[in-house]
N, C-alpha and C positions, 0 to 999 in steps of 0.2 A: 544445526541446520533445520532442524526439523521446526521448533520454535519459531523461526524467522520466517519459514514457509505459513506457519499459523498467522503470525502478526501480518504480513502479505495480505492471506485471505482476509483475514477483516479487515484489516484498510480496503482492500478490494470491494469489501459490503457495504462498508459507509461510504463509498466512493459512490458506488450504485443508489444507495440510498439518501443521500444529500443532493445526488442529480437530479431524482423524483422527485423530493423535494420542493427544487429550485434553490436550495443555497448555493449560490456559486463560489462565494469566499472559502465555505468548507468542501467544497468539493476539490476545488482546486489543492489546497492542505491536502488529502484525502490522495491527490495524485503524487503530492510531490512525498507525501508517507510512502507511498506502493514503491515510488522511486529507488528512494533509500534503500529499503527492505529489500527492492533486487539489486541493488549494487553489493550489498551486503551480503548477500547468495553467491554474487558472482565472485565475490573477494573470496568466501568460505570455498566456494568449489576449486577455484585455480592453485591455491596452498596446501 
């Protein structure tokens, strides 16, 4: 759990930091990473 909360925060960083940026192609990747990573929280939490 704790690992997936890590990989989260950093997509969360490059997500913020590809915004500054301006790459929107990686930004968006960047969102649907964060995605993931909380469905995959959510799964770990309710089992």
């Amino acid at each position: 759990m704790n690992q997936l909360s890590n990989q989260y925060e950093i997509a969360k960083q490059n997500a913020n930091n590809f915004m500054k940026d301006g790459q929107i192609s990686a930004y968006l990747n960047a969102l649907l990473e964060m995605n993931k990573y909380k469905r995959l929280m959510t799964a770990v939490i309710s089992n």
